[in-house]
N, C-alpha and C positions, 0 to 999 in steps of 0.2 A: 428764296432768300429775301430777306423784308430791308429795304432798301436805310442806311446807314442814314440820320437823322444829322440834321444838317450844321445842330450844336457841335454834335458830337466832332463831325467832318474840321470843324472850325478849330475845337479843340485840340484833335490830335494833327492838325495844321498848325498851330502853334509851338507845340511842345517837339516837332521835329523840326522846324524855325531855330528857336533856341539853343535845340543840341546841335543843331550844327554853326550855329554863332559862333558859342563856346569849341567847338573842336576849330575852327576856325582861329579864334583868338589863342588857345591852346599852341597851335601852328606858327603863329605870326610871332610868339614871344621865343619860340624854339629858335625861329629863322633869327630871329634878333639875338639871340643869346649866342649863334654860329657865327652870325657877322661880326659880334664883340672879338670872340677868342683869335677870329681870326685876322682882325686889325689889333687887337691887344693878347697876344699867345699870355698861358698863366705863366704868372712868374717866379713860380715853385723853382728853391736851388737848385741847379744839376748835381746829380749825386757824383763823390769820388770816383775819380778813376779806379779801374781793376786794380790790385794788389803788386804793385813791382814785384818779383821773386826773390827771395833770397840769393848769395851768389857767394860762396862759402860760407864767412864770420859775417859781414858786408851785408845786414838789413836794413827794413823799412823802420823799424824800434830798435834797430839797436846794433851793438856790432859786437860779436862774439858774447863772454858771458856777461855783457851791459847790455842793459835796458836802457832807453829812454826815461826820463823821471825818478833815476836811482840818486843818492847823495853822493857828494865826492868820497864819502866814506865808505859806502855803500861799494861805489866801485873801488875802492882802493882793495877792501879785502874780497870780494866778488873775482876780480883780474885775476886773467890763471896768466898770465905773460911775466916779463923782469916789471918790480914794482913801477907804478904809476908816479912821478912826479912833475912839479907845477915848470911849467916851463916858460922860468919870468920868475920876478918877484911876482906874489901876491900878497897885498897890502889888507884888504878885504875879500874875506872867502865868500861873500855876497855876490857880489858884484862880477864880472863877467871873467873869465882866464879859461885856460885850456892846463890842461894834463895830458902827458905823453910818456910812453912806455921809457924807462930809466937805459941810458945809454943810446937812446934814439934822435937820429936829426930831425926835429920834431916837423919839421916841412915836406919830409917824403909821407910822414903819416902808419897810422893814426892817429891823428889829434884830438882830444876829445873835450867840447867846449862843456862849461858849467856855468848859468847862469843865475841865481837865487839857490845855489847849493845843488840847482839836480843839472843832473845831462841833458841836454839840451840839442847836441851838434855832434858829430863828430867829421875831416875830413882830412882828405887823401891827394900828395902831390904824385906818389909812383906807383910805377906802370905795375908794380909786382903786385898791387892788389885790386880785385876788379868788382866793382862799380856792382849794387843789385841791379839783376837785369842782364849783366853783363857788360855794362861799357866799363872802359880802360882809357890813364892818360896815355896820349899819343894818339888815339884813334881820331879819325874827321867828323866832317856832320852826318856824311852819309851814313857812313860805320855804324852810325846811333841810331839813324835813322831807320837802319836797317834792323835795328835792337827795338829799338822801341816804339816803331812807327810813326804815326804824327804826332803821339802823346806830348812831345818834348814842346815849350813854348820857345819862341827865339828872341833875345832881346841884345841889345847894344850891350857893350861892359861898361860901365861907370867912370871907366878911367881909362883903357887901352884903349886909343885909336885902331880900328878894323880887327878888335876882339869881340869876342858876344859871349852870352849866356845863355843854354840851355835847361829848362825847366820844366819839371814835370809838375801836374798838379797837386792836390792832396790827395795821398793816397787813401786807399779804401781798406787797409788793414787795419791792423788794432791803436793805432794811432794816426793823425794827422800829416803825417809828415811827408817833404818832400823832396827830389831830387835834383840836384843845379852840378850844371858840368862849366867850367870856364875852360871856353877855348881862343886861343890863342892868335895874333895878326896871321898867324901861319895858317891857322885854321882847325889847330888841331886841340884834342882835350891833353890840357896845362892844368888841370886841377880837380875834382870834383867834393861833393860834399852829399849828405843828408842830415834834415835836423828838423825842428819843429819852428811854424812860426812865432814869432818874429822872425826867432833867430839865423835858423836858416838864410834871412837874403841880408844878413850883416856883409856886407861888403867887403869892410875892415877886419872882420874877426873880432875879437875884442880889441881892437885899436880904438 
């Protein structure tokens, strides 16, 4: 074998020098780009929560044959129940009011909020109808807890001293929308609702 010339030797000394420069600096910009994500996580949204279920009429979009996004007209002839009327004056059918099945004390529910003409909200004070998912007024925290695991957020009420609100996120169905239970200094659910945002965390209702 005739002995390898010492350009040569030189040259391919170099050129595996260099490849491993570059596989080197290759390394050290990966290592850096790990360090990054893992002092700075991406801050891509977290996707909706899974889908609440249905829980007879009592959905995510809507409650029985309403939709979310219907007009008040829309649901008036839509309603298979005793007709829909405005419960209050309404001065402006723009503007925010509820409609509720005719001959109904419109606080046990359902009530069905309208805000720029479509449905928006609709919510529920009694126990005779139950919550998608399955919660019911009267039930505790646990009760829910036990329904819907930790999904539910927890916050203070606005206005009753040792009441709170429970809150699910946005849902991942065919609409945004979410779930808020109010429960009571007792501890127990005093009310619940679903609707879209804004609306949904109206406090007041249309008040």
């Amino acid at each position: 074998m005739r002995p390898v010339p010492a350009v040569a030797l030189l040259a391919l000394s170099l050129a595996l020098a260099a490849c491993n420069a570059e596989r080197t600096a290759e390394a050290g910009v990966d290592a850096a780009a790990d360090a990054i994500e893992a002092i700075e996580p991406g801050t891509e949204p977290p996707g909706a929560a899974p889908a609440i279920p249905a829980s007879g009429d009592s959905r995510m979009d809507g409650y029985g044959t309403l939709d979310f996004g219907m007009t008040a007209e829309e649901a008036r002839a839509d309603w298979n129940g005793n007709p829909l009327e405005a419960a209050g004056a309404v001065a402006d059918p723009m503007a925010c009011h509820l409609l509720v099945p005719t001959g109904q004390d419109h606080d046990g529910g359902p009530a069905f909020m309208f805000e720029d003409d479509l449905l928006v909200r609709y919510s529920v004070e009694s126990d005779a109808i139950t919550a998608p998912g399955g919660g019911r007024v009267g039930m505790d925290e646990a009760a829910l807890e036990g329904l819907y695991g930790k999904r539910l957020q927890v916050a203070p009420h606005k206005y009753v001293e040792g009441a709170k609100v429970l809150m699910s996120p946005e849902d991942a169905g065919t609409v945004p929308s979410r779930l808020f239970f109010e429960l009571g200094a007792d501890g127990r659910v005093s009310s619940w609702r679903v609707g879209l945002p804004p609306q949904i965390g109206y406090v007041e209702g249309c008040g």
